[in-house]
C-alpha positions as CSV (number, residue, x, y, z in Angstrom):
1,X,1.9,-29.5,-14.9
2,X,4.5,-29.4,-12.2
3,X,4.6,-31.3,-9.0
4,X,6.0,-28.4,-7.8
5,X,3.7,-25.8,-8.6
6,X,0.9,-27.7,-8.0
7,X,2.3,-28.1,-4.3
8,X,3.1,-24.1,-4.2
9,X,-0.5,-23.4,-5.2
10,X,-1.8,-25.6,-2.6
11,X,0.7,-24.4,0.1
12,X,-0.8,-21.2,-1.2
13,X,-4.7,-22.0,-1.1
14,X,-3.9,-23.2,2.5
15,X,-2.4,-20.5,3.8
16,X,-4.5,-17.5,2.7
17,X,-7.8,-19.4,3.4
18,X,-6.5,-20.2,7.1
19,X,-5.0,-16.2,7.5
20,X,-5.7,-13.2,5.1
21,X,-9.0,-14.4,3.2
22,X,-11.4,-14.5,6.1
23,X,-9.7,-11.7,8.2
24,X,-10.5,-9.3,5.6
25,X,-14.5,-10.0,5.6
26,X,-14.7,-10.2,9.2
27,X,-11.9,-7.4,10.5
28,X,-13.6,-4.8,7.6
29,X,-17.2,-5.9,9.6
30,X,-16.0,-5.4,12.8
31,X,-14.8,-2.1,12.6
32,X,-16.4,-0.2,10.2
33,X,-19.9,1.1,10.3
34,X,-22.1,0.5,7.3
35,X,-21.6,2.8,4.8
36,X,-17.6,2.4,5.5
37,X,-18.0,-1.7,5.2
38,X,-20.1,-0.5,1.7
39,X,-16.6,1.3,0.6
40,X,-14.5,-1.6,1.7
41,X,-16.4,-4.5,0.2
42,X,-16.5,-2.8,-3.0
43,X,-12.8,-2.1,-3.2
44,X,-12.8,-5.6,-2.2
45,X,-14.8,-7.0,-5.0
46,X,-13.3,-4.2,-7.1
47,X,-9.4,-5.2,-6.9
48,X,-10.7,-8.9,-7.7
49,X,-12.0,-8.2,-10.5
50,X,-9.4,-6.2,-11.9
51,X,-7.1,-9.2,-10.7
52,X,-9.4,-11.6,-12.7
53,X,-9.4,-9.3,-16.0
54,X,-5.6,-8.5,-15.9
55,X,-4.0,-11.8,-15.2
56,X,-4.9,-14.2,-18.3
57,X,-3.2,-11.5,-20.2
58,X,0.2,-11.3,-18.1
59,X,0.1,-15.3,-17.9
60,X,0.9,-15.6,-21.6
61,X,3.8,-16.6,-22.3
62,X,4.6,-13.4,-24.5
63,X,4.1,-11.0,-22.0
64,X,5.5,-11.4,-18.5
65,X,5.0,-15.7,-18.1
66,X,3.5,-17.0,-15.1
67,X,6.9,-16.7,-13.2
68,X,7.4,-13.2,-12.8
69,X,3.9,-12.5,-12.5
70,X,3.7,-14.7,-9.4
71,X,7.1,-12.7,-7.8
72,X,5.4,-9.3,-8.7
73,X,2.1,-11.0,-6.5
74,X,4.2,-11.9,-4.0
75,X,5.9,-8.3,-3.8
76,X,2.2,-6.9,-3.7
77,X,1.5,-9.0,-1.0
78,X,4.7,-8.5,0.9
79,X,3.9,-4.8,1.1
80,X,0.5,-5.4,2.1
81,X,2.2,-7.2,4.8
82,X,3.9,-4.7,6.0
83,X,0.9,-2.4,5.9
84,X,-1.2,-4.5,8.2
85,X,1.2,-4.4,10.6
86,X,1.9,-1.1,10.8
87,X,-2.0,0.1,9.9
88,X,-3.9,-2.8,11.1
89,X,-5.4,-2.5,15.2
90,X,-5.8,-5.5,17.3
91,X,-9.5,-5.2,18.5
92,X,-9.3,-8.1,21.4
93,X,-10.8,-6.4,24.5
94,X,-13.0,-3.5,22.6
95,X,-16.8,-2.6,23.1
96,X,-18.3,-2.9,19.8
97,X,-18.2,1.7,19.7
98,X,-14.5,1.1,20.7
99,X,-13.8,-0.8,17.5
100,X,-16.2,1.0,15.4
101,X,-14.5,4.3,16.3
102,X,-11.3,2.4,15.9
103,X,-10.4,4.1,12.5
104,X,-12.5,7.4,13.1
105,X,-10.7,10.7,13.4
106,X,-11.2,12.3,16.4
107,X,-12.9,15.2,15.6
108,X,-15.4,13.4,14.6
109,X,-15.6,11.6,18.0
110,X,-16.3,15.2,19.5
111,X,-19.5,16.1,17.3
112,X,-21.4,12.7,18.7
């Protein structure tokens, strides 16, 4: 294999475990109540395993080859990006209801 791929995918492994990975399991428990953190760990555990099903196939080298599959990941993960930032609320400061509430609508606030 490649020196340089090797390196990418270790660049790689380093930066997702030390930003992304983790944030996901504890941001969803923060602020989300339990049946919501239910929903989100399942389309968690969902989108893996559709990940882990679909990408031997693409790999081959008759269908799209490891290169382009890896620029169509990086897209994906570009415009997830782009979606935290704009989606994604910073919870520094927030009373456990506060952040709980964070994603509620508000006329659900009113009923309680």
């Amino acid at each position: 294999m490649n020196s340089g791929v090797v390196s990418m995918i270790l660049l790689f492994l380093v930066v997702y475990q030390n930003t992304s990975g983790p944030v996901t399991w504890l941001y969803t428990a923060e602020t989300t109540i339990d049946s919501a953190l239910g929903i989100c760990l399942l389309t968690l555990w969902g989108t893996a395993t559709v990940l882990t099903l679909i990408c031997p196939p693409l790999m081959s080298e008759d269908s799209l080859g490891p290169n382009n599959v890896f620029f169509i990941f990086s897209g994906i993960s570009f415009c997830a990006m782009i979606f935290m930032i704009v989606y994604i609320k910073e919870t520094k400061g927030l009373t456990d209801y506060e952040k709980k509430t964070l994603f509620t609508p508000n006329k659900f606030l009113k009923l309680s």
